[in-house]
N, C-alpha and C positions, 0 to 999 in steps of 0.2 A: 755738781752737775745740774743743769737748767734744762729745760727743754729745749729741743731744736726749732729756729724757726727759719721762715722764708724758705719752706718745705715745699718744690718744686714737683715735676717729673723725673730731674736729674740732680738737684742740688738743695743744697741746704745750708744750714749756718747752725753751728755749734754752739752752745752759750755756757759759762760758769764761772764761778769766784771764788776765787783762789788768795789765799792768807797768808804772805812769806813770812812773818809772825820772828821779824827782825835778822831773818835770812837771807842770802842771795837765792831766790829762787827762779826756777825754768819751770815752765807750763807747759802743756801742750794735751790733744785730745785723742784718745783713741777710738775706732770704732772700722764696725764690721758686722757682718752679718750673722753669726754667731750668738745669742741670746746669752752668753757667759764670757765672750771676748778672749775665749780661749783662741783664736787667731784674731788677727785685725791689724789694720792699718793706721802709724799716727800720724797725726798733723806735724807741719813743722815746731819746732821750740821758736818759745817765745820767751823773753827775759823777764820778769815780773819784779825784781830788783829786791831791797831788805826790807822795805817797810812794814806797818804793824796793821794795817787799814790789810780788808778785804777790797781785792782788784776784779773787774770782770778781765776776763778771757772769751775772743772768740775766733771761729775757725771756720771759712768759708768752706762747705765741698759741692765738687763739680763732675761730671761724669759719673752719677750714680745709674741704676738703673732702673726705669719706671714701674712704679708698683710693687717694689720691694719693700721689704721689714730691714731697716737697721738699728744699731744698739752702739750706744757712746758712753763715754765717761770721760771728769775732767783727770789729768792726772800731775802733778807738780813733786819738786824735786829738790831736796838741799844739802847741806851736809849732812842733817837727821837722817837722810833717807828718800824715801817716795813714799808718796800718798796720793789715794786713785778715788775720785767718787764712785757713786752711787753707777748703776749703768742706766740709762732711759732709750727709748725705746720710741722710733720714728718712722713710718712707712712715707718710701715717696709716692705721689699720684701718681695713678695708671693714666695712660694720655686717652683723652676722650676720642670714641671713634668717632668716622667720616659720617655724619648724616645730616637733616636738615634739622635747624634751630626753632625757626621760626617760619610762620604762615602769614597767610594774607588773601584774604578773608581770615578769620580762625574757624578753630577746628568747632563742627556742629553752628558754625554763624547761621542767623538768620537774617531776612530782609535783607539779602547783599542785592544789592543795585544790578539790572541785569546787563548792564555795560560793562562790569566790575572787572578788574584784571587782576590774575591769579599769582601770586607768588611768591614765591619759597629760597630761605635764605637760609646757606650750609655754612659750617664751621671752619670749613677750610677753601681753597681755593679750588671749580671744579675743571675738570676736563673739558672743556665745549663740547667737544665730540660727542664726548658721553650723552650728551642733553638729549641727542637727535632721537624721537619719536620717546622719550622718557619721561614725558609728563602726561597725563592724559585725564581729561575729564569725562566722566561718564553718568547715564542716566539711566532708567532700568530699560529707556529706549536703546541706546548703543552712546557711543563717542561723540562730542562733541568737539566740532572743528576747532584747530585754533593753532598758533605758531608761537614755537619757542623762543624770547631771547635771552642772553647772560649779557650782566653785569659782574666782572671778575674785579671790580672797586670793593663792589657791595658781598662780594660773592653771594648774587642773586639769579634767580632763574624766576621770569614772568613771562605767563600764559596769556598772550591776547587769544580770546574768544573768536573765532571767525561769524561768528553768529551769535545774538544776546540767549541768554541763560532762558531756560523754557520757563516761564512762570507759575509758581505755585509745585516746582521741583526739586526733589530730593537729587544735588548732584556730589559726586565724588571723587575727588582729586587724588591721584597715584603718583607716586614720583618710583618710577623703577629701580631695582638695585643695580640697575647696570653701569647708573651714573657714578663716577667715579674721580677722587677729588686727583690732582695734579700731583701729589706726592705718593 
């Protein structure tokens, strides 16, 4: 048994080599969430034929569930019998939540240009809706003016200033939790 790779949110690929060691033999991998693979699920058989050469084996899986722990092992089969690897041991990604990636200005910039436009770029696709009144720049004066638009290319949101940045001001950019991406 190999580690797993191309370890997704939902999928993976099984890896191992398996020795028919002058037998006809079948392969195939089990796995499950289980940490002893006292239940589990196999791959389909695969034919590995008699030769004496160690072969890889592998096994795409699909519809697993994000952020979970799973456990595999290779297992092959001949007239000797069956013989099972080692079991290993693969968590797939949790999906990254909705929020922004990236700024513009960055975060604590200095000397930003007081024409500068502000804006903020999410990981997913947002709601437009959402945007309205959800970004807001502020100074220890109050709010400064300014109008939202998106880019759902770039899934961007920029802040034109209605008015340049006050100079020599500490200002501070909100993006509301109300915005909210398309899925």
């Amino acid at each position: 048994t190999l580690p797993a790779t191309g370890v997704g949110t939902t999928g993976a690929t099984l890896n191992g080599n398996v020795n028919p060691n002058g037998l006809a033999t079948d392969a195939w991998f089990e796995w499950g969430t289980t940490p002893d693979l006292a239940t589990f699920v196999a791959s389909p058989v695969q034919t590995m034929g008699a030769g004496t050469d160690s072969l890889p084996v592998m096994a795409t899986l699909s519809g697993l569930s994000p952020g979970t722990a799973y456990y595999h092992r290779v297992a092959a089969s001949s007239s000797t019998g069956t013989a099972k690897g080692a079991i290993s041991p693969f968590t797939t990604a949790s999906p990254i939540p909705f929020g922004v990636v990236s700024t513009s200005p960055a975060n604590n910039a200095t000397d930003v240009p007081l024409g500068s436009l502000i804006t903020a770029t999410f990981n997913e696709e947002v709601e437009p809706a959402t945007l309205v009144d959800a970004i807001a720049v502020s100074t220890v004066s109050g709010n400064l003016p300014g109008v939202v638009s998106y880019n759902s290319t770039t899934r961007t949101a920029t802040f034109t200033p209605s008015a340049p940045f006050v100079p020599l001001t500490d200002h501070t950019v909100t993006v509301d939790s109300k915005v909210k991406s398309v899925s």
